[in-house]
N, C-alpha and C positions, 0 to 999 in steps of 0.2 A: 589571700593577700597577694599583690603583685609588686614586685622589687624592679625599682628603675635599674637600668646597668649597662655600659659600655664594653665593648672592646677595642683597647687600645684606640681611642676616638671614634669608632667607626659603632654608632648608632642602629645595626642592623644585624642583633647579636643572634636573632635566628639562621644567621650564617655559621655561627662559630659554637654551637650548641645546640644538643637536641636532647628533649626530655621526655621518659613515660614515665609509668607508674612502678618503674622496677629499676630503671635506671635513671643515669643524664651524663652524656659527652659533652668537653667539651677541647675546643683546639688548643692546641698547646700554641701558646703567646710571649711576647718578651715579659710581658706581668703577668705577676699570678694574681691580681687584684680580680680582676674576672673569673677564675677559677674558686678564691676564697667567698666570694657572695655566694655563688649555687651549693659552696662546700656547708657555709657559714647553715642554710637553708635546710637543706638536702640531707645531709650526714650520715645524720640520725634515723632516715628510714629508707632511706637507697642509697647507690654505689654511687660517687659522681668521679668519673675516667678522664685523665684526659688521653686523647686521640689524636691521630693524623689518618685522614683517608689517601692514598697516593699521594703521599707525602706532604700531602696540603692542608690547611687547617680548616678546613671549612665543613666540618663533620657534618652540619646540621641542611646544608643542600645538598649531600651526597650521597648520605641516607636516611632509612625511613625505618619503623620501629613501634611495640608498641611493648607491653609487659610481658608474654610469650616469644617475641624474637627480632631480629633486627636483619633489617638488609643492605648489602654495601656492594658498592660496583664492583666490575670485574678488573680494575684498576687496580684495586687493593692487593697490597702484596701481602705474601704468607706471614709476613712479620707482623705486618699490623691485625691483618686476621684472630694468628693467633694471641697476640696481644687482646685483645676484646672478649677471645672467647676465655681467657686467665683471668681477666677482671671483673668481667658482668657476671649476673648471680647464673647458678648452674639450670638453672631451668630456663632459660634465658637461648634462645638458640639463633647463633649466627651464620649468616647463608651470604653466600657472594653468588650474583646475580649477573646472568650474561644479560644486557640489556643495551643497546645502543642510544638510545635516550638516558646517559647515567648518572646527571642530576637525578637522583630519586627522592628527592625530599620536595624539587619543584616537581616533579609528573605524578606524586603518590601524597594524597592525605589522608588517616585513618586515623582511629580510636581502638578499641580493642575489639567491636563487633564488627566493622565495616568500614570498608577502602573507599575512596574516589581514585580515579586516575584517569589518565590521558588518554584518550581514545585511540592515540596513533602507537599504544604501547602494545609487545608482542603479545602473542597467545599464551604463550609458554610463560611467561615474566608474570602474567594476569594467573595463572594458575602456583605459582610459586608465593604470589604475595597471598593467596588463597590459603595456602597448606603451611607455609611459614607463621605466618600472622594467625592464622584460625580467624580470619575476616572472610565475611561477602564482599565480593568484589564488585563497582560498578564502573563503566567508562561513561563519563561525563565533564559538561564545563562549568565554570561558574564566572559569573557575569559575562559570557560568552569570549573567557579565556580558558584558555586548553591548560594552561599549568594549573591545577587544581592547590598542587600542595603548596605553591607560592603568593595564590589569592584566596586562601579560606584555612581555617585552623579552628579543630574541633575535638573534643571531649566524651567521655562519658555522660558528661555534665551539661556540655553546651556548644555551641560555637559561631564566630562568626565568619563572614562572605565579604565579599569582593563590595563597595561602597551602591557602585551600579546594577549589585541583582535587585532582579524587579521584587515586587513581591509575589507572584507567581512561579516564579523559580524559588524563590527564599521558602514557601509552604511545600514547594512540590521536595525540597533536598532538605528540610525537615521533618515529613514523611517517611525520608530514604535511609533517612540515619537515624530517627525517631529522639530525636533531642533537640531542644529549643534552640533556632538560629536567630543572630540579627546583623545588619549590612553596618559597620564599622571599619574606622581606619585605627591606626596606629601611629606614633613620631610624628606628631602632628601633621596628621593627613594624610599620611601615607596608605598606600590599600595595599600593597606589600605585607598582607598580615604574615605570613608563613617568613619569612623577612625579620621582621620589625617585634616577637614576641617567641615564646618557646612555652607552655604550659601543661598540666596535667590535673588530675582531678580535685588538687588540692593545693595548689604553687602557681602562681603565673612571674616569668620576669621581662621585661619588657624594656625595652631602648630609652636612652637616657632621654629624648628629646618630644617622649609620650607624655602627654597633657593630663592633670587630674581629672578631666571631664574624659577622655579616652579609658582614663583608669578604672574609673568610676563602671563604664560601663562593661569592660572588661571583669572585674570582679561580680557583677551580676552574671551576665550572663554563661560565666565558671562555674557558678557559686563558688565563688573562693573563700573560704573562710567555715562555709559551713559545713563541715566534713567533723570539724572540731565542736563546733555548737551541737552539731547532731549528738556525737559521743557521750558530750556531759550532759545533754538534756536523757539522753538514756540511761546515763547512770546515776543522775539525782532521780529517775522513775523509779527506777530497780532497786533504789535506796525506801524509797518512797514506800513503794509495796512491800519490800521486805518488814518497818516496819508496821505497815497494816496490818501482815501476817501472822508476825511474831507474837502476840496478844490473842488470835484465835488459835494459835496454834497452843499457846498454854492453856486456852481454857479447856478445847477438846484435850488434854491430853489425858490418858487412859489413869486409873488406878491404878497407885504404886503398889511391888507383891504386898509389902505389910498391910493395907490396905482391905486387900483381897484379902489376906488371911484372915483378917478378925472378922471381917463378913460373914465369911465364911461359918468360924467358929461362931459366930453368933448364933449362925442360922438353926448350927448344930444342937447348941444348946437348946434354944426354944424346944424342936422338934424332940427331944429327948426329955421336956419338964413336959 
C-alpha cells in the first residue's frame, strides 16, 4: 500500500526520509505530523529515527542504505554518527564515507543485491558501497542522467526509471538488477522518482501531490501489498494440509501396547491348544 505525505508543504518527502527493510529516517521538522505517518506504518516491524545529516534535514539525499548498512557523508559529525549507530538495529552498520560527490542518495540507488551509481564516483567510494552494502556494484545512467539515485527507485520487488528510458535501456537495467522495471513519474509528472517517493519491499509513501493513476502503478510494480497476501495464502495452505494429514496420520497410527498384548496372548494360546 502507498501513503500520500507531506513535509511541512514541501511534496518531495524523499528529501526528508529514507526507508529500507530494516530501518526509515526521517528529518527532524517543526511537525511531527510527518514523522507520525511512517511511525503510524512502520513501528511495528522497523526502527523509524528521526535524523539530521550535518545538521540538515534532508537525510534521504545524503544518504543511501539498504537492510545490512547505511552510508553518510563525511560531513556528519561524530554526534550524529553516533546517534544512528544507538538507534538502528545492531546489525545494521554505519560508515561515513570520504566522497566529494556527497549527495549519496542522488549519485547511489540500490536494493539489497546491487547498486547503480555515478560514473564519475571514486574507486575507493565504489568499493566501500560494495563491502558496506554486501551489493554488486555498477556505474551507469538512466535516461542518460548521471544521478541514478534521483531518477530511478528500486526494490527487491521492482522499480521504476527515469519517464524517458527507452526501452532498450529499461530491459538492458532490468537484466542488471534482475527485477521488473517500468518508466513512471511521481507528483504528478514529476520523474524526480528518488525525490518524489521513499519505498521498500512492503510500504511505499509517496508526495501528497501523486495522482491515483501514479499510485496505481506504483503499487504494481512494488507489489505493495502482497508480501501480506503471500503470508496468509501460506498459512490457510499449511492449515489446509495440516488438515489433510491429520485423518491419515490416525488411521496409520500403530497398535496401542494393550492391543499388542492380547495378540499376542492370543497367539499364545492357540499355539499351546
Amino acid at each position: 500500500m502507498a501513503t500520500r505525505c507531506a513535509f511541512e508543504n514541501c511534496h518531495e518527502i524523499g528529501v526528508f526520509s529514507a526507508l529500507t527493510n530494516s530501518y526509515c529516517l526521517t528529518g527532524i521538522g517543526g511537525s511531527e505530523n510527518f514523522y507520525s505517518i511512517f511511525e503510524s506504518e512502520l513501528s511495528q516491524h522497523i526502527p523509524v529515527v528521526h535524523a539530521t545529516i550535518a545538521g540538515c534535514r534532508f537525510v534521504g539525499r545524503t544518504t543511501v542504505g539498504n537492510r545490512r548498512g547505511i552510508l553518510v557523508p563525511n560531513t556528519t559529525s561524530d554526534i550524529e554518527l553516533q546517534h544512528l549507530r544507538n538507534t538502528l538495529p545492531d546489525n545494521v552498520v554505519v560508515q561515513r564515507i570520504e566522497e566529494r560527490l556527497s549527495a549519496l542518495g542522488n549519485i547511489v540507488a540500490c536494493n539489497d543485491h546491487v547498486a547503480l551509481v555515478h560514473p564519475d564516483v571514486d574507486r575507493e567510494t565504489e568499493d566501500v558501497i560494495g563491502d558496506v552494502l554486501g551489493v554488486e556494484v555498477f556505474r551507469q545512467t538512466v535516461g542518460g542522467q548521471a544521478l541514478v539515485g534521483s531518477y530511478c527507485k528500486f526494490t527487491n520487488q521492482g522499480g521504476m526509471v527515469h519517464p524517458r528510458t527507452t526501452v532498450e535501456d529499461i530491459e538492458e537495467l532490468s537484466s542488471l538488477l534482475q527485477v521488473p522495471l517500468v518508466a513512471g513519474t511521481i507528483n504528478r509528472g514529476s520523474d524526480v522518482l528518488g525525490g518524489g517517493m521513499v519505498v521498500n519491499d512492503w510500504s511505499a509513501f509517496v508526495g501528497l501531490d501523486t495522482t491515483s493513476t501514479e499510485i496505481s502503478v506504483v503499487e504494481s510494480i512494488f507489489k505493495l501489498g502482497s508480501r501480506q497476501h503471500h503470508q496468509q495464502q501460506q498459512q490457510s495452505l499449511g492449515a489446509a494440509a495440516m488438515e489433510g494429514v491429520q485423518p491419515i496420520v490416525q488411521q496409520f497410527q500403530p497398535n496401542q501396547p494393550s492391543d499388542i498384548v492380547t495378540d499376542m496372548r492370543s497367539s499364545l494360546i492357540d499355539q499351546l491348544s
